[in-house]
C-alpha positions as CSV (number, residue, x, y, z in Angstrom):
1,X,167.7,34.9,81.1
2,X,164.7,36.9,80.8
3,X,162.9,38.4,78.3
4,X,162.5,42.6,79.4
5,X,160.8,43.5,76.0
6,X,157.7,40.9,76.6
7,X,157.7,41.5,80.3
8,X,157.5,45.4,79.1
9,X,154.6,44.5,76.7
10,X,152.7,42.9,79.1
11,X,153.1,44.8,81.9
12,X,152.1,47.5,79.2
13,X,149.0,45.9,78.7
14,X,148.4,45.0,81.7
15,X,148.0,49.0,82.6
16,X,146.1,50.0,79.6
17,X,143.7,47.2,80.8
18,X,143.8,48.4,84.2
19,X,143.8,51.8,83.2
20,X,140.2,51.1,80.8
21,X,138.5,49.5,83.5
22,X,139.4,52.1,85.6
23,X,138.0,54.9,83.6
24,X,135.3,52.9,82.0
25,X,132.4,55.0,83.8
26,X,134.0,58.5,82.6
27,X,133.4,57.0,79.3
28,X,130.2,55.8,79.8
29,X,129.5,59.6,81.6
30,X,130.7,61.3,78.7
31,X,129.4,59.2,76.1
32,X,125.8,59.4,77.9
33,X,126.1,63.5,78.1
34,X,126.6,64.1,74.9
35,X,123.2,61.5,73.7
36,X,121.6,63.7,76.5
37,X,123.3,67.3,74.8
38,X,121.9,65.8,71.1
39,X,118.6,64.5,72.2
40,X,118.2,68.2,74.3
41,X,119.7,69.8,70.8
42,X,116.8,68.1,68.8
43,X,114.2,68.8,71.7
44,X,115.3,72.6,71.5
45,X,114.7,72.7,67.8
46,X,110.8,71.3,67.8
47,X,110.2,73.7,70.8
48,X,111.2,76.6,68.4
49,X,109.4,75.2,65.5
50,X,106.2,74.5,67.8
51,X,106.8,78.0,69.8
52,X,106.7,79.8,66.0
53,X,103.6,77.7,65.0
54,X,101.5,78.7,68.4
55,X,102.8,82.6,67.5
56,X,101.3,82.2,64.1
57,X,97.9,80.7,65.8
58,X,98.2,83.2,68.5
59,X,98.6,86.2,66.2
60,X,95.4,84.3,63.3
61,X,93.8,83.8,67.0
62,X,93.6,87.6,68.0
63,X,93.1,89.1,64.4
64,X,90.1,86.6,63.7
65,X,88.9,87.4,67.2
66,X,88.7,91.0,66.8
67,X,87.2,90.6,63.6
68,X,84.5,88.7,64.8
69,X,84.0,91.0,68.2
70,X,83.5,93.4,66.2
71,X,80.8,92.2,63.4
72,X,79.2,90.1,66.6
73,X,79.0,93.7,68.5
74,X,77.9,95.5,65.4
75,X,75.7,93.1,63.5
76,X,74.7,90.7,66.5
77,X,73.1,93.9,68.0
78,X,71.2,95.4,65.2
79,X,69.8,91.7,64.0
80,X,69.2,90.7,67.3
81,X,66.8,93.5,68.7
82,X,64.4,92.0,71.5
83,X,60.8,93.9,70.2
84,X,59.2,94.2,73.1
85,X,58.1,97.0,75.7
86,X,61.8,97.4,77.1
87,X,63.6,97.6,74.1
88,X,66.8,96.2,74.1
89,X,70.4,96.0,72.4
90,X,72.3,93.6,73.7
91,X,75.5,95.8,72.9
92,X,75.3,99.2,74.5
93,X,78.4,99.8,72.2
94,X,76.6,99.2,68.7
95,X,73.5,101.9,70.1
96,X,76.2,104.8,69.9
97,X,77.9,103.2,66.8
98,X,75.0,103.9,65.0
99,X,73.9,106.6,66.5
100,X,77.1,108.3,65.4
101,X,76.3,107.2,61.8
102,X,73.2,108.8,61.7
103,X,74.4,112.7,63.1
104,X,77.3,112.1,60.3
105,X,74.8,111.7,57.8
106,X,72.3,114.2,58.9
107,X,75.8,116.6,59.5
108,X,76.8,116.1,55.9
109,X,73.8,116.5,54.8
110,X,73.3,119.9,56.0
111,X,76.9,121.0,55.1
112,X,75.8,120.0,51.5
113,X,72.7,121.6,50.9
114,X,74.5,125.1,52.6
């Protein structure tokens, strides 16, 4: 006589062996895409954090640039007057900055003494 339950068991084995063998690089596929999907995940996460850092730079960049245009324009010009026969300002910009100051004053000075 023969045994049908252990012929059954291993023949049951036998498959699920088969049947992991089989599908061993699906497993390997999916278990390697979703390393990829987490490592991508993290990546994602210190581009944000390094995208809102170079926004914060960018934005300190500009204001601080400004800034200094502007005192460089200003100031640069007035301290940096060449004194010789050409007379120059190396910022035509500052010239009419100040001469703008000085009809304001002379302007508010006649309004007050009217």
């Amino acid at each position: 006589m023969v045994n049908h339950e252990k012929m059954t068991k291993s023949a049951s084995n036998t498959l699920i062996i088969i049947l992991i063998i089989c599908t061993f690089p699906i497993w390997i596929g999916i278990a390697g895409g979703i390393f990829g999907l987490a490592a991508g995940l993290f990546g994602a996460l210190i581009g944000i954090i390094a995208g809102i850092f170079g926004v914060f730079g960018g934005v300190m960049g500009a204001v601080f640039g400004v800034i200094g245009k502007v005192f460089s324009s200003v100031f640069g010009s007035i301290f940096h007057w060449d004194f010789h026969p050409g007379f120059h300002i190396s910022n035509p910009i500052s010239l009419l900055l100040i001469i703008l100051v000085i009809v304001l004053i002379v302007k508010s000075k006649k309004q007050a003494a009217k």
